[in-house]
N, C-alpha and C positions, 0 to 999 in steps of 0.2 A: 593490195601491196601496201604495208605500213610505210610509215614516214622514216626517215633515219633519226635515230637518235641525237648522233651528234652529225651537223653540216658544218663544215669549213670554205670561204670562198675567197681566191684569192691572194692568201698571206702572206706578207712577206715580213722579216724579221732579219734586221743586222746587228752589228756588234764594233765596236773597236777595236784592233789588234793589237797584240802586243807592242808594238810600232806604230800605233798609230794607223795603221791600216784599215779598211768598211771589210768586215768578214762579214757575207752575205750565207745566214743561215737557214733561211727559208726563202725560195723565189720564185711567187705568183705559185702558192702549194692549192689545191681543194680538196677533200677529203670528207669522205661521209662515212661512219657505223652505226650497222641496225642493230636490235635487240634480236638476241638467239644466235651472236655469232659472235666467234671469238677473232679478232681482227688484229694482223700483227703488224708493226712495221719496224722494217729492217733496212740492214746496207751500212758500209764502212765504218768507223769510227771517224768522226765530223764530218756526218753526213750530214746532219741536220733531226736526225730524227728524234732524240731526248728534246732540243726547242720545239717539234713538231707538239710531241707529248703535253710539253709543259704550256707552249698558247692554246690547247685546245680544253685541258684541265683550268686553264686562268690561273696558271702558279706564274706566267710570264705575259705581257702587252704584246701584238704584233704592231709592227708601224704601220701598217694597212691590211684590209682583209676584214673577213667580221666570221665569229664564231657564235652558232647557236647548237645548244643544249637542249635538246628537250623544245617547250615551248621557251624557250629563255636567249635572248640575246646578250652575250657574258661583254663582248667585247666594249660595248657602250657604259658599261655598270660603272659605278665608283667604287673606291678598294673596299669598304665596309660592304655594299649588298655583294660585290663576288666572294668574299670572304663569307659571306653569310650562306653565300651559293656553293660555296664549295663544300661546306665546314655539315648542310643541309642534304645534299644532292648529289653529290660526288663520294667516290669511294679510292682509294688511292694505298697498293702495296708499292713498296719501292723493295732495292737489292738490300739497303741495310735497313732492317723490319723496323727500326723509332721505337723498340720498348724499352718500357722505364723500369729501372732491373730493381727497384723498392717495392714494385707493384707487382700481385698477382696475376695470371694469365688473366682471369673475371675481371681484374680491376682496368689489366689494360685496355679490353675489349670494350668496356663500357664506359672510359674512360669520356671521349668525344662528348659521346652524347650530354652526359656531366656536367660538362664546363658547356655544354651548350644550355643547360637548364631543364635538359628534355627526360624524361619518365623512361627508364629503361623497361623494355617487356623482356620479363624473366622468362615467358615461354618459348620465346623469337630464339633469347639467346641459348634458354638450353635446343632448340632445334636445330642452332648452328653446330653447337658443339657438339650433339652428336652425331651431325653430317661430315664435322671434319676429323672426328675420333679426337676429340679433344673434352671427352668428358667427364674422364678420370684426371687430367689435369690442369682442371681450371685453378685450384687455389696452389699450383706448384706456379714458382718465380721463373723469370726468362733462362736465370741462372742452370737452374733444373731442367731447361726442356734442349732437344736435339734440335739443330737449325731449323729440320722438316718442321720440327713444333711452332718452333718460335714464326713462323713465317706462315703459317696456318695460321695463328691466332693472329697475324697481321690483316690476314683473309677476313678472319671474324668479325674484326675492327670494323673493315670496311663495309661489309656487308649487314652489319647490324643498324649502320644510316638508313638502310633502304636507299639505296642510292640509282639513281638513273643509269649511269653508267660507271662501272671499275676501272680506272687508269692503272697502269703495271711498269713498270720502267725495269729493263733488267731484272726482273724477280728472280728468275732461276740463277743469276750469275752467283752466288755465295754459297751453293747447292752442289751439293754429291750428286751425280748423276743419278743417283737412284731417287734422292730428294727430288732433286728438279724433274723426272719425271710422274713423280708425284704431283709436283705441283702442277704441272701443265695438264694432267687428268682431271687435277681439281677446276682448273681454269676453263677445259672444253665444259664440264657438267655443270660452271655459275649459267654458261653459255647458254647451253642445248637444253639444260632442265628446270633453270630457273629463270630460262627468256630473258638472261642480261646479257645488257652490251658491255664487252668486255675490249679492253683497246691494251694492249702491249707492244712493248719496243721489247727488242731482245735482237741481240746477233748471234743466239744459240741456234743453229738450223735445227735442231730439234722442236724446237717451239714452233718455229715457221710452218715446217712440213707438216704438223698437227693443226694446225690453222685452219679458221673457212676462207678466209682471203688474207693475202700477203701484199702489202706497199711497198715497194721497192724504194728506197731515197741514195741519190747521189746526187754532192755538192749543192745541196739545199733544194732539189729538186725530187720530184715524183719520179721516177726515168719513165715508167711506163703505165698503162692499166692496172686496177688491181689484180691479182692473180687469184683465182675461184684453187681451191684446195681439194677441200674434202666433199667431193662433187655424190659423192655414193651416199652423205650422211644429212638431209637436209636441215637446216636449222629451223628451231622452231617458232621464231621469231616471225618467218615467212615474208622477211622484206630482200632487194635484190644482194644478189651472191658476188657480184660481179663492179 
């Protein structure tokens, strides 16, 4: 039985309201994803679940709790080694894909790595792009590409880190249904075939229901168990489903 990629224990995370008010965004959350499984979490809008996303990626502090990464304890880090951790380790598409519309598809894709100082491998990344059918337009602009494109080479981005695990926040939300199920085809096979752990928010039950487990969150809470999905399709990660 492998380890989980990412453990969460604990967490909790508030806010102040508009009024002055403690808006309690996460309360006492635990959460764990393995590798080879695409793991969703869902539930109303301000449920808690984008703060669930963002303390578990280190884009947000919780006020208690502690998150581990891999072998990596994020929540104790100071802002430069989690920036370092994220920017290293982490892979991260979001709804609105961040490309820089002066830049080539190639340029955006390899862009990170760059400004990190790191040797791009030209083979890695033509094997990306021809896994995402983006081979014919790497040197075309965002300008140039259909959402499907632009949000695929968001994919490439991420997946060109080598990264431990892919954060997802709403991806399918700015997608044609035919797009977005593209992309969540693309998202079950980072899964099942490239044994990553893959973590998405989404309130599109289409996502969900293609899922190996589902998180439920209301009002800052887990409501229940994770929920096992695709119980016919084992992941191949081979850590628990449940």
């Amino acid at each position: 039985m492998s380890d989980p990629v990412i453990e969460a224990s604990h967490l909790r995370r508030t806010f102040r309201g508009p009024q002055g008010d403690r808006v309690v965004a996460l309360d006492d959350v635990s959460f764990e994803a393995y590798a080879g499984q695409l793991t969703t979490i869902t539930g109303p809008s301000g449920s808690g679940k984008s703060t669930l996303l963002q303390v578990l990626a280190g884009l947000d502090r919780p006020d208690s709790g502690s998150v581990r990464i891999a072998d990596h304890e994020i929540t104790g880090l100071g802002d430069r080694a989690l920036a370092a951790l994220r920017r290293r380790r982490l892979g991260f598409v979001f709804q609105s894909f961040n490309l820089i519309s002066s830049l080539s598809a190639r340029d955006n894709i390899t862009l990170p790595l760059e400004l990190d100082g790191r040797v791009v491998d030209d083979s890695r990344l033509a094997e990306l792009a021809e896994a995402l059918g983006l081979s014919d337009r790497l040197d075309h602009f965002p300008g140039q590409l259909s959402g499907g494109q632009q949000q695929r080479v968001a994919v490439a981005r991420a997946l060109l880190l080598d990264p431990d695990v892919v954060f997802a926040d709403e991806p399918t939300g700015a997608l044609d249904p035919e797009a977005a199920s593209q992309l969540t085809d693309l998202l079950i096979a980072l899964a099942h075939r490239l044994d990553q752990a893959v973590v998405v928010v989404s309130h599109d039950p289409r996502v969900a229901e293609r899922s190996d487990v589902v998180h439920r969150m209301r009002a800052g809470r887990l409501v229940a168990e994770p929920s096992l999905v695709r119980e016919d399709e084992p992941a191949s990660g081979g850590g628990p489903r449940s």
